[in-house]
NUNU-198408 format. One record per residue: x, y, z of N, C-alpha, C in turn; chain; residue number from 1. Coordinates in pm, whole numbers, plus 50000, padded with zeros to 5 digits. Layout:
REM residues N
+-------+-------+-------+-------+-------+-------+-------+-------+-------+-----+-----+
!   n_X !   n_Y !   n_Z !  ca_X !  ca_Y !  ca_Z !   c_X !   c_Y !   c_Z ! mol ! seq !
+-------+-------+-------+-------+-------+-------+-------+-------+-------+-----+-----+
!     X !     Y !     Z !     X !     Y !     Z !     X !     Y !     Z !   A ! NUM !
...
+-------+-------+-------+-------+-------+-------+-------+-------+-------+-----+-----+
END
This chain:
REM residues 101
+-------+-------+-------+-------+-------+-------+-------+-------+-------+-----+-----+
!   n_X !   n_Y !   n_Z !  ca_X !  ca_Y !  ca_Z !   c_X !   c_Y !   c_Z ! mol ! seq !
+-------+-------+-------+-------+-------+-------+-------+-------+-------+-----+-----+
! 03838 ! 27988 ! 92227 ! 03902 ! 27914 ! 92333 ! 03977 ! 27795 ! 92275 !   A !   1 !
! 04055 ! 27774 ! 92333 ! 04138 ! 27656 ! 92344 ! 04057 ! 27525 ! 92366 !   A !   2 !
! 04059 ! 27422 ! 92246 ! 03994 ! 27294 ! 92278 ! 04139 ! 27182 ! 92310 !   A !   3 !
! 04194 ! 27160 ! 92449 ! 04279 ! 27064 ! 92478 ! 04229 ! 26912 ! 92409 !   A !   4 !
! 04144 ! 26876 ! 92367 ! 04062 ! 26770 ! 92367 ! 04129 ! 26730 ! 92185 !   A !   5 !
! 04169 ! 26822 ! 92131 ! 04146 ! 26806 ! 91947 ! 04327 ! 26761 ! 91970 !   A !   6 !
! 04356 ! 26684 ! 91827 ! 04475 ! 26649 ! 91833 ! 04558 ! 26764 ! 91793 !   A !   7 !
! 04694 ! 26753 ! 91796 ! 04803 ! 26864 ! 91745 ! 04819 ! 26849 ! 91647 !   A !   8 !
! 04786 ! 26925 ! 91515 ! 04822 ! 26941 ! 91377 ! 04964 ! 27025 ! 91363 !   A !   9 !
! 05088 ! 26904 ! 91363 ! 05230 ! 26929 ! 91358 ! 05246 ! 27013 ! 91247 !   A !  10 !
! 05222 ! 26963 ! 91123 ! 05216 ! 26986 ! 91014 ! 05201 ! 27148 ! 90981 !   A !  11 !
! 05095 ! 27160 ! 90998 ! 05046 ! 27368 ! 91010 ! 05040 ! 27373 ! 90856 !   A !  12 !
! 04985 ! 27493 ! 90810 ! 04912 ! 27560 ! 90655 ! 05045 ! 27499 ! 90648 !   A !  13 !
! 05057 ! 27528 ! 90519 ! 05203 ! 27498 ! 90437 ! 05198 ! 27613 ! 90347 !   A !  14 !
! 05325 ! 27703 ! 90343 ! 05342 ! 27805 ! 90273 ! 05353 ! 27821 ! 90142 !   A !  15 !
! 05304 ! 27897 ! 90048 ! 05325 ! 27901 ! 89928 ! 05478 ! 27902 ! 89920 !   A !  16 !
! 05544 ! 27819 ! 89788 ! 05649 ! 27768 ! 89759 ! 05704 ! 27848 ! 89675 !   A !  17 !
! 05852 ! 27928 ! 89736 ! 05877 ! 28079 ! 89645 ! 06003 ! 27989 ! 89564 !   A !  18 !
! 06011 ! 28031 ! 89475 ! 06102 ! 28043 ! 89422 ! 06206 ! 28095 ! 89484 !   A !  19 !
! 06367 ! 28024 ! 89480 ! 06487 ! 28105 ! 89532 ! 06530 ! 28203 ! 89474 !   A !  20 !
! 06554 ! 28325 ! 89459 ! 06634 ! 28460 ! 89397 ! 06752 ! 28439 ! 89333 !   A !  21 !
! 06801 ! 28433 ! 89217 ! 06865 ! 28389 ! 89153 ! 06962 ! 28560 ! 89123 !   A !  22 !
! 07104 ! 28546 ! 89125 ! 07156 ! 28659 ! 89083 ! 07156 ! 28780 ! 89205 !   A !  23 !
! 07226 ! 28885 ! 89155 ! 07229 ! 29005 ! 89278 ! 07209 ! 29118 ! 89171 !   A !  24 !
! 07103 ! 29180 ! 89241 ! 07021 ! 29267 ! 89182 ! 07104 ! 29414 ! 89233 !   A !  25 !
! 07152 ! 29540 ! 89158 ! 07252 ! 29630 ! 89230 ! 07109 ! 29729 ! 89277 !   A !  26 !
! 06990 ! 29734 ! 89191 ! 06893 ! 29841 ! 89220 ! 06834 ! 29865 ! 89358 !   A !  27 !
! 06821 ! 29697 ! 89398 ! 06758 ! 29676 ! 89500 ! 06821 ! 29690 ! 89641 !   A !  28 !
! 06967 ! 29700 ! 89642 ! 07128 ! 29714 ! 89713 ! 07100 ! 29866 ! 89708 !   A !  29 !
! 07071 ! 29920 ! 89641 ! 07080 ! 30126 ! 89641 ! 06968 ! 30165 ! 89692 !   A !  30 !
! 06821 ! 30063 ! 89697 ! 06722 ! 30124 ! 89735 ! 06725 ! 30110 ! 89845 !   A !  31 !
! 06751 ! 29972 ! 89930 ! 06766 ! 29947 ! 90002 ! 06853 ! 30086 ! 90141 !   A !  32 !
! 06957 ! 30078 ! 90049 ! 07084 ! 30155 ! 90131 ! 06977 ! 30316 ! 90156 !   A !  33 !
! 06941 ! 30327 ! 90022 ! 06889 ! 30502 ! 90048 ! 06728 ! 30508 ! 90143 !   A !  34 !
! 06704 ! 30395 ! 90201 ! 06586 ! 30374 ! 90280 ! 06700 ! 30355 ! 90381 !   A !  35 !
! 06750 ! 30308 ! 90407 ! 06803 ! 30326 ! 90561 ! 06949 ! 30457 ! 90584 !   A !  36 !
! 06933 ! 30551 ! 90534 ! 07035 ! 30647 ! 90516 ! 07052 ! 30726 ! 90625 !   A !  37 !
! 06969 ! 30725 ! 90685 ! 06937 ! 30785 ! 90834 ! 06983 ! 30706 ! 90926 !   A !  38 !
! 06974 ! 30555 ! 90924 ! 07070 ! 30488 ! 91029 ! 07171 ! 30479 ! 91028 !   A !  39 !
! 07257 ! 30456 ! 90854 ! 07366 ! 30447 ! 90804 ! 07503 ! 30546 ! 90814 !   A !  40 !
! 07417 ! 30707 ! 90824 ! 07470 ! 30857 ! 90875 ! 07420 ! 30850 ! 91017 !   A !  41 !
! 07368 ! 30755 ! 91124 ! 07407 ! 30767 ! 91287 ! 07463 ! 30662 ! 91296 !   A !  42 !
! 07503 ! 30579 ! 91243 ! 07642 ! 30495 ! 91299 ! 07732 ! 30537 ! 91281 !   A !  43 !
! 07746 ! 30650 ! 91112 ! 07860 ! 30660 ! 91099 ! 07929 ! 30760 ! 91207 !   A !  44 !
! 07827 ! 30839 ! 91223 ! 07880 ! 30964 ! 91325 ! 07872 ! 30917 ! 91457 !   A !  45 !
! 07834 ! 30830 ! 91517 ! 07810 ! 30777 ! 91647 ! 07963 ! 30723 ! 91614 !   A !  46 !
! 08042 ! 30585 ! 91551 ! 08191 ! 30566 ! 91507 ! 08250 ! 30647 ! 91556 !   A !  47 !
! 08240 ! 30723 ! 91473 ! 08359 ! 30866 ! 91412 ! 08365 ! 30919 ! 91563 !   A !  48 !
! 08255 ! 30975 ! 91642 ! 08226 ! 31039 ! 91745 ! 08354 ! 31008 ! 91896 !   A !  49 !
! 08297 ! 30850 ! 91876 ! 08370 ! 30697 ! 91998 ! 08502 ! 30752 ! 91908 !   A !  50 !
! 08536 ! 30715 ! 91828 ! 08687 ! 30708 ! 91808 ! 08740 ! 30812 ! 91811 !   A !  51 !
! 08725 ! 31003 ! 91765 ! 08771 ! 31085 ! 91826 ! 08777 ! 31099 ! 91993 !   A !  52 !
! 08660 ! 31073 ! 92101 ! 08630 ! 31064 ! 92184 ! 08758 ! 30960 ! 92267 !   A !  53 !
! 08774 ! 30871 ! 92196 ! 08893 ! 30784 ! 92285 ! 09042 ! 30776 ! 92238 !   A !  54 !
! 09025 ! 30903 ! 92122 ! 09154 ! 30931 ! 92062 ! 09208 ! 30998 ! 92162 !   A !  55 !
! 09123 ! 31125 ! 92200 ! 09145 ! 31220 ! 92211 ! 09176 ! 31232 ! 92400 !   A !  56 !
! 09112 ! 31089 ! 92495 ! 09146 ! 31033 ! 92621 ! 09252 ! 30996 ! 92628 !   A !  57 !
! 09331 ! 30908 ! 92529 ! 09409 ! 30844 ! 92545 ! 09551 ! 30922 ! 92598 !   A !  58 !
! 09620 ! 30882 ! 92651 ! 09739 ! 30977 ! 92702 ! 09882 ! 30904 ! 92543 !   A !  59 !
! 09903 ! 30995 ! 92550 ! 09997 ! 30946 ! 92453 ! 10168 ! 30902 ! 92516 !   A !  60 !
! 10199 ! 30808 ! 92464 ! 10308 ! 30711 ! 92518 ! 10435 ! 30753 ! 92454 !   A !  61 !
! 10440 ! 30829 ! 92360 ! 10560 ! 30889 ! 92280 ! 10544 ! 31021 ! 92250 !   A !  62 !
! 10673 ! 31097 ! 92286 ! 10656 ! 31221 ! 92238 ! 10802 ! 31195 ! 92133 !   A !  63 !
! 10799 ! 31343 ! 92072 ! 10927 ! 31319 ! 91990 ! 10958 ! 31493 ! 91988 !   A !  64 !
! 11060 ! 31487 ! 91949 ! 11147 ! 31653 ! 91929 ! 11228 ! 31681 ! 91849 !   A !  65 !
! 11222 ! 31783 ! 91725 ! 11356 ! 31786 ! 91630 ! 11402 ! 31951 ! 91671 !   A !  66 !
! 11569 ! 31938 ! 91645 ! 11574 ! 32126 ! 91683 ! 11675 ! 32079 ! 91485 !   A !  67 !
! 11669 ! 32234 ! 91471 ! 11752 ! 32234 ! 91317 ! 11831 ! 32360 ! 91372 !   A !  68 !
! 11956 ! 32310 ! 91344 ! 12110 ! 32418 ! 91366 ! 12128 ! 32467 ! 91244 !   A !  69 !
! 12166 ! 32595 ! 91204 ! 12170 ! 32674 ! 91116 ! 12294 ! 32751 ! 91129 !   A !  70 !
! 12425 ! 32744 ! 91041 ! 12515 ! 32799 ! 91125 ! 12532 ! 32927 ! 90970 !   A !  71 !
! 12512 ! 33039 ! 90971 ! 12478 ! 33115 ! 90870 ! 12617 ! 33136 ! 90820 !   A !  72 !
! 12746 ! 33158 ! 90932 ! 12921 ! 33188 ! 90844 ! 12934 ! 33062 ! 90758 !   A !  73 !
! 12882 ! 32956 ! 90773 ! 12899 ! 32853 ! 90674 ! 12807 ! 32831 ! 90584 !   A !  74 !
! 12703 ! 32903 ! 90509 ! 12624 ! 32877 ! 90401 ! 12696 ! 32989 ! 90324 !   A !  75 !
! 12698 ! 32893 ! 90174 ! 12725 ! 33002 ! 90031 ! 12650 ! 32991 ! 90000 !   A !  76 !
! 12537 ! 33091 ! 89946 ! 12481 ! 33086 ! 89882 ! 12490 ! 33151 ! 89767 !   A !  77 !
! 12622 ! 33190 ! 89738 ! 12678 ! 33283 ! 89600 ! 12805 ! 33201 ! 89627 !   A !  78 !
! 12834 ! 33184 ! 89454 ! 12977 ! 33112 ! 89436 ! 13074 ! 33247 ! 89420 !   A !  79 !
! 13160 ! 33273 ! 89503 ! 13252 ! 33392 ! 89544 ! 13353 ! 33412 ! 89394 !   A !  80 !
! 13364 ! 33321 ! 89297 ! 13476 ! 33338 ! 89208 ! 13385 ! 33483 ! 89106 !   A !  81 !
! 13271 ! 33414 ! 89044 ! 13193 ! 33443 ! 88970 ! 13092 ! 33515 ! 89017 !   A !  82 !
! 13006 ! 33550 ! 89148 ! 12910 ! 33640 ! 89164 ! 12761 ! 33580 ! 89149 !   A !  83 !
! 12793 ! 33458 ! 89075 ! 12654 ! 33387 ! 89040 ! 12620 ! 33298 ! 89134 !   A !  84 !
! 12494 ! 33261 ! 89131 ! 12452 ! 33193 ! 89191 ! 12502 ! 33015 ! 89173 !   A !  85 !
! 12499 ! 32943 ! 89287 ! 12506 ! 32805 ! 89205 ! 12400 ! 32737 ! 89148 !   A !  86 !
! 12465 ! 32646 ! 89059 ! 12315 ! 32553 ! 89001 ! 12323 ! 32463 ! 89072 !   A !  87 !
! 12156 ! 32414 ! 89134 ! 12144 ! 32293 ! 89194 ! 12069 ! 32217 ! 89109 !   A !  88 !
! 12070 ! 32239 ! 89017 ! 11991 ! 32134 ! 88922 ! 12045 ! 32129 ! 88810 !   A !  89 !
! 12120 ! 32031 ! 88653 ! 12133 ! 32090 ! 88551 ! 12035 ! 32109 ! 88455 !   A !  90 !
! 12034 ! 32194 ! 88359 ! 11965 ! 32240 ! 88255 ! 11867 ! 32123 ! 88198 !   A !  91 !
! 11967 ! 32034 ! 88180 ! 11911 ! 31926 ! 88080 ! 11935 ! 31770 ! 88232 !   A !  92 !
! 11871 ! 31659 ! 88197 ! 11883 ! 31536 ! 88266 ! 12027 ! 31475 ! 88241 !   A !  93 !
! 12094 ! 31405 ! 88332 ! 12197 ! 31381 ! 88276 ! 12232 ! 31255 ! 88151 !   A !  94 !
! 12120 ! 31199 ! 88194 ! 12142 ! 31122 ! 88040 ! 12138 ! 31191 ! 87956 !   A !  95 !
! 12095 ! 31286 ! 87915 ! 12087 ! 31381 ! 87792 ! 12243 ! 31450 ! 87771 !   A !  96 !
! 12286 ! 31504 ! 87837 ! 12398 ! 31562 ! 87814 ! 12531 ! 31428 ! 87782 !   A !  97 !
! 12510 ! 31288 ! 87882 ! 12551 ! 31179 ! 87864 ! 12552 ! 31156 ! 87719 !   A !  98 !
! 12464 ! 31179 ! 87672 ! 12434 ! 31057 ! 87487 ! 12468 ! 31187 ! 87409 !   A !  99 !
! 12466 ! 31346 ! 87453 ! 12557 ! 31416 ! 87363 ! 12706 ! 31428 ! 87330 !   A ! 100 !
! 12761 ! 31372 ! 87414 ! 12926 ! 31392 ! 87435 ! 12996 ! 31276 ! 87357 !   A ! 101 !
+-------+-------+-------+-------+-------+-------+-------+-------+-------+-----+-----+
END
């Protein structure tokens, strides 16, 4: 029981006096993490979940459209003098052929 009668000891035990932790320990950061890996993989998927979930509500505010015209009487794709094909690339870079000439 409660004696109202005794004075209030403000004071209380006094705790053994730790030493502060000096430095960052990486072992204790990995053990740590792989003890809570189970909460760490349901936030992440609970996240992931909400943000597909309100991706996927959202009405979208822009659409966009490309068309590509193709007019086939106007592509060469054979150079008509010669029968060959054209080059779209040369052999060599053109500085190279540049510093031969």
């Amino acid at each position: 029981m409660l004696d109202y009668n005794q004075p209030i000891d403000r004071a209380g035990p006094e705790a053994p006096q730790q030493r502060p932790q000096t430095g960052f320990n990486v072992l204790e950061l990995v053990n740590l993490l792989w003890r809570r890996k189970i909460a760490i993989a349901a936030a992440a998927l609970l996240g992931a979940t909400l943000a597909v979930t309100a991706g996927k509500s959202v009405t979208p505010r822009y659409t966009a459209t490309a068309q590509l015209y193709v007019d086939p009487r106007e592509l060469q794709l054979v150079d008509a003098s010669s029968r060959r094909a054209p080059r779209t690339s040369p052999a060599w870079p053109w500085w190279w052929r540049a510093r031969r000439a």
